[in-house]
C-alpha positions, 0 to 999 in steps of 0.5 A, spaced: 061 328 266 059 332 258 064 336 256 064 340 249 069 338 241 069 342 236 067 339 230 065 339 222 059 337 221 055 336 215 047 339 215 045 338 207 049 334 202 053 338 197 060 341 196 065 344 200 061 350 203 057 345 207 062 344 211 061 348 218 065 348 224 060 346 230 060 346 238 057 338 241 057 335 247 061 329 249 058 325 254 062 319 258 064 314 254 059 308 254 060 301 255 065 299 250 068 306 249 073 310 249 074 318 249 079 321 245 083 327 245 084 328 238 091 331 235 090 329 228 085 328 223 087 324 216 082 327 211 080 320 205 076 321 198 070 316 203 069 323 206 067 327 200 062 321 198 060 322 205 060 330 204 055 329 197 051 324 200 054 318 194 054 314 200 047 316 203 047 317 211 042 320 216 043 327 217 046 332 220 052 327 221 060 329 223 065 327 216 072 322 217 073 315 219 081 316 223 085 319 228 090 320 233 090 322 240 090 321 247 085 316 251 082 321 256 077 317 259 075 309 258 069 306 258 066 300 261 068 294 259 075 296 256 081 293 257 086 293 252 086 301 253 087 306 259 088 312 260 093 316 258 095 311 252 097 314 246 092 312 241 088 310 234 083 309 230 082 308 222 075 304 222 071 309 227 063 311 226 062 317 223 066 323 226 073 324 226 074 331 224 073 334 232 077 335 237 074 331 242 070 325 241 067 317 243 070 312 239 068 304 239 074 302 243 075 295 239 077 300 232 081 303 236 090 300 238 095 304 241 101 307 237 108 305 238 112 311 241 115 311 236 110 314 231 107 321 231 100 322 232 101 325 225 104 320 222 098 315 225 092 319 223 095 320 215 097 312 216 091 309 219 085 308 214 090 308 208 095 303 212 089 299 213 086 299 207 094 297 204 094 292 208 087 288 207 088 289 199 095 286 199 096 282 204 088 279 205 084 281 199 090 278 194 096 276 198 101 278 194 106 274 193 115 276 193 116 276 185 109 277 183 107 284 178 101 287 180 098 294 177 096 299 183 092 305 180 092 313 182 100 311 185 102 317 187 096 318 192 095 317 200 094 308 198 098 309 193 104 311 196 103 306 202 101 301 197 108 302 193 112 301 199 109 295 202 110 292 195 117 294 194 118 290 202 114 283 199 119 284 193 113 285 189 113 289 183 108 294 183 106 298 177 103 304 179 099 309 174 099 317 175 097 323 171 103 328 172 111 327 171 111 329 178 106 324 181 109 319 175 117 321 179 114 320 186 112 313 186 118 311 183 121 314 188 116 311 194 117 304 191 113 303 183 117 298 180 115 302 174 109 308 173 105 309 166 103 316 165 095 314 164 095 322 160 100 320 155 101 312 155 095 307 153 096 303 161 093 295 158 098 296 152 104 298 157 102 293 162 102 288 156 110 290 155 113 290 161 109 283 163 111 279 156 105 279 153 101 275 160 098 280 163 096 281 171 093 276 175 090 282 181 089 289 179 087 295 184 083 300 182 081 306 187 078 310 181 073 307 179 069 308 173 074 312 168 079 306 169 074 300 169 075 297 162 082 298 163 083 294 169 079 289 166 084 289 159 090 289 164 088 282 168 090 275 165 086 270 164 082 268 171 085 275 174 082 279 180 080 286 179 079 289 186 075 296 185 076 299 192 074 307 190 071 311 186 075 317 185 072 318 178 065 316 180 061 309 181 062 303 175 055 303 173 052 297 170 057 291 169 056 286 164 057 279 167 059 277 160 064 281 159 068 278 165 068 271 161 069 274 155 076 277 157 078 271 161 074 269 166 076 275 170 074 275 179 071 282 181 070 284 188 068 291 191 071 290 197 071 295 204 076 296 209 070 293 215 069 287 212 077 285 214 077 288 220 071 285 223 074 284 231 079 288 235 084 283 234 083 283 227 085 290 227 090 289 232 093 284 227 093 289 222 095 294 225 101 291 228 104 289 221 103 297 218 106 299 224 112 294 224 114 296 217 113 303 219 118 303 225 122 299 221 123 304 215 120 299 210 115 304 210 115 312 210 109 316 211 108 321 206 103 328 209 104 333 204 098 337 206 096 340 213 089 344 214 088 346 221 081 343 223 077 349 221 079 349 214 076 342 212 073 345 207 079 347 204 082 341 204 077 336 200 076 341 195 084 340 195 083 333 194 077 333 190 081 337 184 086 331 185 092 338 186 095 332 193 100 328 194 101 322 199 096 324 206 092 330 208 091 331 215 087 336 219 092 339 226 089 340 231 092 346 237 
Protein backbone atom coordinates (compact mmCIF):
# COMPACT_ATOMS: atom_id res chain seq x y z
CA UNK A 1 0.00 0.00 0.00
CA UNK A 2 1.51 3.77 -0.89
CA UNK A 3 0.51 6.47 1.03
CA UNK A 4 1.35 10.18 0.47
CA UNK A 5 4.00 12.72 3.19
CA UNK A 6 4.35 16.11 3.01
CA UNK A 7 7.97 16.99 2.36
CA UNK A 8 10.91 19.48 2.01
CA UNK A 9 12.95 18.84 -0.95
CA UNK A 10 15.69 20.45 -2.60
CA UNK A 11 15.52 20.78 -6.58
CA UNK A 12 18.85 22.85 -7.06
CA UNK A 13 21.71 23.83 -4.66
CA UNK A 14 21.14 27.31 -3.17
CA UNK A 15 19.84 29.42 -0.29
CA UNK A 16 16.82 29.12 1.63
CA UNK A 17 14.32 29.95 -1.24
CA UNK A 18 15.32 26.28 -2.56
CA UNK A 19 13.56 24.93 0.08
CA UNK A 20 9.91 23.69 -1.27
CA UNK A 21 7.35 21.93 0.33
CA UNK A 22 6.27 18.68 -2.07
CA UNK A 23 3.60 15.68 -1.86
CA UNK A 24 5.69 12.08 -2.26
CA UNK A 25 4.43 8.56 -2.38
CA UNK A 26 5.49 6.57 0.63
CA UNK A 27 5.58 2.75 -0.41
CA UNK A 28 5.63 -0.16 2.09
CA UNK A 29 8.31 -0.21 4.14
CA UNK A 30 11.00 -2.83 2.45
CA UNK A 31 12.76 -5.52 4.01
CA UNK A 32 14.78 -4.04 6.94
CA UNK A 33 12.59 -0.88 7.15
CA UNK A 34 10.53 0.89 9.16
CA UNK A 35 7.49 3.48 8.17
CA UNK A 36 7.52 6.57 10.69
CA UNK A 37 4.68 8.78 11.48
CA UNK A 38 7.00 11.82 12.30
CA UNK A 39 5.99 14.15 15.10
CA UNK A 40 8.94 16.17 15.20
CA UNK A 41 11.90 16.97 13.15
CA UNK A 42 15.37 18.38 14.65
CA UNK A 43 16.90 21.07 12.18
CA UNK A 44 21.37 20.42 12.08
CA UNK A 45 24.13 22.91 10.35
CA UNK A 46 24.91 19.24 7.80
CA UNK A 47 21.39 20.01 6.72
CA UNK A 48 22.47 23.81 5.23
CA UNK A 49 25.84 21.78 3.77
CA UNK A 50 23.22 19.74 2.06
CA UNK A 51 21.01 22.46 1.17
CA UNK A 52 24.15 24.55 -0.78
CA UNK A 53 25.54 21.53 -2.32
CA UNK A 54 28.83 21.84 0.51
CA UNK A 55 28.45 18.33 0.68
CA UNK A 56 27.52 17.52 -2.98
CA UNK A 57 24.25 14.72 -3.25
CA UNK A 58 22.24 13.67 -6.56
CA UNK A 59 19.37 15.88 -6.87
CA UNK A 60 16.46 16.43 -6.25
CA UNK A 61 16.80 14.90 -2.48
CA UNK A 62 14.84 15.55 0.74
CA UNK A 63 17.02 17.51 3.97
CA UNK A 64 17.64 16.28 7.78
CA UNK A 65 19.14 13.29 9.41
CA UNK A 66 16.57 13.01 12.71
CA UNK A 67 13.18 12.58 13.93
CA UNK A 68 10.55 11.20 16.25
CA UNK A 69 7.21 9.44 15.85
CA UNK A 70 5.27 6.71 15.49
CA UNK A 71 6.09 3.02 13.97
CA UNK A 72 3.11 2.63 11.66
CA UNK A 73 4.31 -0.15 9.82
CA UNK A 74 7.23 -2.67 9.71
CA UNK A 75 9.26 -4.26 7.36
CA UNK A 76 10.59 -7.68 6.80
CA UNK A 77 13.00 -8.83 8.78
CA UNK A 78 12.65 -6.32 11.76
CA UNK A 79 12.39 -7.34 14.95
CA UNK A 80 13.39 -4.99 17.46
CA UNK A 81 10.51 -2.52 16.57
CA UNK A 82 6.93 -3.02 15.98
CA UNK A 83 3.92 -1.30 15.34
CA UNK A 84 2.66 1.46 17.61
CA UNK A 85 6.38 1.70 19.24
CA UNK A 86 7.01 5.29 20.20
CA UNK A 87 10.31 5.68 18.13
CA UNK A 88 13.74 7.70 16.72
CA UNK A 89 16.48 8.07 14.47
CA UNK A 90 19.48 10.56 14.43
CA UNK A 91 21.44 8.72 11.53
CA UNK A 92 18.78 8.33 8.71
CA UNK A 93 19.46 8.53 5.06
CA UNK A 94 18.35 11.96 3.65
CA UNK A 95 14.79 12.82 4.28
CA UNK A 96 13.53 13.66 7.76
CA UNK A 97 11.83 17.00 7.01
CA UNK A 98 8.39 14.89 5.99
CA UNK A 99 5.54 13.97 7.87
CA UNK A 100 5.53 10.53 6.65
CA UNK A 101 8.72 8.50 5.84
CA UNK A 102 10.78 4.85 5.36
CA UNK A 103 13.66 4.97 7.51
CA UNK A 104 16.42 2.04 7.58
CA UNK A 105 15.30 0.15 10.74
CA UNK A 106 18.84 -0.42 12.21
CA UNK A 107 18.97 3.83 12.72
CA UNK A 108 16.17 3.58 14.44
CA UNK A 109 15.45 2.77 18.74
CA UNK A 110 12.66 3.29 20.75
CA UNK A 111 12.04 6.20 23.21
CA UNK A 112 11.70 5.59 26.67
CA UNK A 113 8.02 7.12 27.91
CA UNK A 114 9.46 9.49 29.42
CA UNK A 115 11.00 11.62 26.96
CA UNK A 116 8.65 13.54 24.46
CA UNK A 117 8.83 13.25 20.85
CA UNK A 118 10.27 16.89 20.78
CA UNK A 119 12.70 16.33 22.97
CA UNK A 120 13.99 13.06 21.15
CA UNK A 121 13.93 14.86 17.58
CA UNK A 122 16.03 18.03 18.95
CA UNK A 123 18.35 15.51 20.88
CA UNK A 124 19.17 12.65 18.81
CA UNK A 125 21.78 13.64 15.94
CA UNK A 126 23.23 16.07 18.57
CA UNK A 127 23.08 13.49 21.45
CA UNK A 128 24.71 10.94 19.25
CA UNK A 129 26.97 13.06 17.87
CA UNK A 130 27.87 14.55 22.09
CA UNK A 131 28.50 11.14 22.87
CA UNK A 132 30.50 9.64 20.22
CA UNK A 133 32.83 13.01 20.72
CA UNK A 134 32.98 12.47 24.59
CA UNK A 135 32.64 9.17 25.29
CA UNK A 136 34.37 7.50 21.86
CA UNK A 137 36.31 9.67 19.79
CA UNK A 138 38.36 10.85 23.25
CA UNK A 139 36.97 9.40 26.18
CA UNK A 140 36.81 12.16 28.55
CA UNK A 141 38.14 11.39 31.82
CA UNK A 142 36.39 12.90 35.62
CA UNK A 143 38.77 15.95 36.23
CA UNK A 144 40.04 16.38 32.57
CA UNK A 145 39.79 20.00 30.98
CA UNK A 146 38.81 20.29 27.48
CA UNK A 147 37.48 23.26 25.18
CA UNK A 148 34.12 22.73 23.16
CA UNK A 149 33.74 25.66 20.58
CA UNK A 150 30.18 27.29 19.73
CA UNK A 151 28.93 26.03 23.53
CA UNK A 152 25.94 27.92 23.81
CA UNK A 153 24.44 25.81 20.46
CA UNK A 154 22.56 22.60 20.20
CA UNK A 155 25.99 20.17 20.61
CA UNK A 156 27.11 22.59 22.57
CA UNK A 157 24.70 22.57 25.48
CA UNK A 158 24.42 19.07 25.24
CA UNK A 159 27.96 18.65 25.36
CA UNK A 160 28.51 21.04 28.58
CA UNK A 161 25.88 18.93 30.54
CA UNK A 162 27.43 15.76 29.90
CA UNK A 163 30.85 16.90 30.94
CA UNK A 164 29.80 18.76 33.99
CA UNK A 165 27.78 14.55 34.86
CA UNK A 166 31.54 12.99 34.07
CA UNK A 167 33.03 15.62 36.37
CA UNK A 168 34.62 17.06 33.39
CA UNK A 169 35.74 20.71 32.85
CA UNK A 170 34.32 22.04 29.91
CA UNK A 171 35.69 25.13 28.47
CA UNK A 172 33.14 26.44 26.46
CA UNK A 173 33.74 29.25 23.55
CA UNK A 174 30.49 31.75 22.38
CA UNK A 175 29.92 35.17 20.70
CA UNK A 176 27.67 36.90 22.86
CA UNK A 177 27.30 37.61 26.76
CA UNK A 178 24.14 35.89 26.66
CA UNK A 179 25.45 32.69 24.64
CA UNK A 180 28.64 33.29 27.21
CA UNK A 181 25.54 32.98 30.39
CA UNK A 182 23.88 30.00 28.76
CA UNK A 183 26.44 27.70 28.74
CA UNK A 184 27.33 28.53 32.08
CA UNK A 185 24.30 27.87 33.02
CA UNK A 186 24.09 24.48 31.22
CA UNK A 187 27.40 23.18 32.84
CA UNK A 188 30.60 25.22 31.10
CA UNK A 189 33.11 25.11 33.74
CA UNK A 190 34.32 28.49 32.23
CA UNK A 191 33.06 30.50 28.89
CA UNK A 192 35.64 32.70 26.76
CA UNK A 193 33.76 35.43 25.07
CA UNK A 194 35.81 34.60 21.29
CA UNK A 195 34.47 38.49 20.47
CA UNK A 196 36.40 40.14 23.29
CA UNK A 197 38.95 37.56 24.81
CA UNK A 198 41.89 35.90 22.73
CA UNK A 199 40.74 31.82 23.49
CA UNK A 200 44.59 30.20 23.14
CA UNK A 201 45.94 32.91 25.88
CA UNK A 202 42.79 32.44 28.20
CA UNK A 203 42.84 28.81 27.58
CA UNK A 204 46.54 28.82 28.64
CA UNK A 205 45.32 30.84 32.08
CA UNK A 206 42.92 28.59 33.38
CA UNK A 207 45.19 25.49 32.67
CA UNK A 208 48.39 26.91 34.38
CA UNK A 209 50.29 27.26 31.25
CA UNK A 210 49.70 23.41 30.08
CA UNK A 211 47.10 23.72 27.88
CA UNK A 212 44.60 20.76 26.55
CA UNK A 213 45.35 17.39 25.70
CA UNK A 214 41.36 17.41 23.28
CA UNK A 215 39.81 20.18 21.42
CA UNK A 216 36.41 20.15 19.86
CA UNK A 217 35.73 22.31 16.87
CA UNK A 218 32.49 22.28 15.19
CA UNK A 219 33.44 25.84 13.45
CA UNK A 220 35.98 24.79 11.35
CA UNK A 221 37.84 27.31 9.51
CA UNK A 222 37.89 30.41 11.43
CA UNK A 223 38.75 28.85 14.62
CA UNK A 224 41.70 26.17 13.09
CA UNK A 225 44.77 28.05 14.35
CA UNK A 226 43.12 28.63 17.61
CA UNK A 227 42.21 25.08 18.45
CA UNK A 228 45.66 23.90 17.45
CA UNK A 229 47.21 26.86 19.65
CA UNK A 230 44.99 25.45 22.55
CA UNK A 231 46.24 21.86 22.65
CA UNK A 232 49.49 20.51 24.77
CA UNK A 233 51.83 18.59 23.46
CA UNK A 234 50.60 15.22 21.58
CA UNK A 235 46.72 16.85 21.93
CA UNK A 236 43.88 15.89 19.79
CA UNK A 237 41.95 18.09 17.61
CA UNK A 238 38.62 16.66 16.89
CA UNK A 239 37.06 18.98 13.88
CA UNK A 240 33.70 17.69 13.70
CA UNK A 241 31.81 20.91 11.42
CA UNK A 242 32.34 23.72 9.65
CA UNK A 243 29.87 26.19 10.75
CA UNK A 244 32.53 29.02 9.25
CA UNK A 245 33.32 27.19 6.34
CA UNK A 246 35.82 24.15 5.50
CA UNK A 247 39.62 24.15 6.71
CA UNK A 248 41.57 24.17 3.47
CA UNK A 249 45.03 23.19 3.07
CA UNK A 250 46.48 21.77 6.20
CA UNK A 251 50.17 21.96 6.51
CA UNK A 252 51.04 18.51 8.20
CA UNK A 253 54.22 20.16 9.46
CA UNK A 254 52.51 22.79 11.38
CA UNK A 255 50.98 19.79 13.58
CA UNK A 256 54.78 18.72 14.56
CA UNK A 257 55.83 22.19 15.21
CA UNK A 258 53.23 22.95 17.78
CA UNK A 259 53.71 19.54 19.58
CA UNK A 260 52.95 16.53 17.65
CA UNK A 261 49.59 17.45 17.66
CA UNK A 262 46.38 14.29 16.41
CA UNK A 263 44.03 15.51 13.94
CA UNK A 264 40.86 13.77 13.31
CA UNK A 265 37.54 14.81 10.99
CA UNK A 266 35.33 12.59 12.23
CA UNK A 267 31.44 11.96 11.38
CA UNK A 268 28.78 10.47 13.49
CA UNK A 269 28.10 7.07 10.99
CA UNK A 270 31.44 5.79 11.58
CA UNK A 271 30.63 5.37 15.42
CA UNK A 272 27.41 4.22 14.93
CA UNK A 273 27.89 1.53 12.38
CA UNK A 274 25.54 -1.42 13.70
CA UNK A 275 22.04 -1.27 15.49
CA UNK A 276 23.50 -2.14 18.59
CA UNK A 277 26.01 0.47 18.29
CA UNK A 278 23.32 2.88 18.08
CA UNK A 279 21.26 1.24 20.42
CA UNK A 280 24.33 1.60 23.17
CA UNK A 281 24.82 4.97 22.28
CA UNK A 282 21.45 6.13 22.59
CA UNK A 283 20.67 3.98 25.83
CA UNK A 284 23.55 6.02 27.48
CA UNK A 285 22.20 9.99 25.94
CA UNK A 286 18.51 8.70 27.29
CA UNK A 287 19.78 7.76 30.80
CA UNK A 288 21.45 10.84 31.43
CA UNK A 289 18.39 12.67 29.95
CA UNK A 290 15.51 10.64 32.31
CA UNK A 291 18.07 11.12 35.01
CA UNK A 292 18.03 15.22 34.78
CA UNK A 293 21.95 15.10 34.18
CA UNK A 294 20.85 16.22 30.83
CA UNK A 295 18.09 19.17 30.10
CA UNK A 296 17.32 19.21 26.48
CA UNK A 297 17.17 22.97 25.51
CA UNK A 298 14.59 23.67 22.10
CA UNK A 299 14.73 27.33 21.79
CA UNK A 300 13.30 27.50 18.46
CA UNK A 301 10.01 26.02 16.83
CA UNK A 302 9.10 26.24 13.01
CA UNK A 303 6.02 24.34 11.69
CA UNK A 304 7.52 22.07 8.80
CA UNK A 305 6.28 24.47 5.95
CA UNK A 306 8.57 27.17 7.36
CA UNK A 307 11.84 25.01 7.07
CA UNK A 308 13.30 27.85 5.32
CA UNK A 309 12.99 30.00 8.01
CA UNK A 310 14.23 28.25 10.30
CA UNK A 311 18.03 27.46 8.47
CA UNK A 312 18.07 30.79 7.69
CA UNK A 313 17.74 31.31 11.45
CA UNK A 314 20.26 29.05 12.01
CA UNK A 315 22.57 29.87 9.52
CA UNK A 316 22.69 33.85 10.68
CA UNK A 317 23.81 32.09 14.08
CA UNK A 318 20.60 34.20 15.68
CA UNK A 319 19.55 30.09 17.89
CA UNK A 320 20.32 28.87 20.76
CA UNK A 321 20.25 25.26 22.27
CA UNK A 322 17.97 22.78 19.53
CA UNK A 323 15.63 24.10 16.36
CA UNK A 324 13.05 21.76 15.72
CA UNK A 325 10.41 21.42 12.90
CA UNK A 326 6.42 20.47 14.40
CA UNK A 327 4.41 18.74 12.67
CA UNK A 328 0.33 18.82 13.34
Amino acid sequence: MTNQAKAIHVDAHGGPEVLKLVTVDVPAPAKGEVTLRQKAVGLNFIDIYFRTGLYPHPLPHGLGFEAAGDVVAVGEGVTHLKVGDRAAYGQSPLGAYADLRNVPADRVVKIPDAISYEDAAAIMLKGLTTQYLLRQCYRLQEGEIALFHAAAGGVGLLACQWARALGVKLIGTASTPEKCALAKEHGAWEVIDYSREDVAARVKELTNGEKLPVVYDGVGKDTWMTSLNCLRPRGLMVSFGNASGPVEGVDLALLNNKGSLYVTRPKLGDYVLTQQDMQAAADELFSLVVDGSIKVAIGQRFPLEEAAKAQEALAARKTTGATILTID
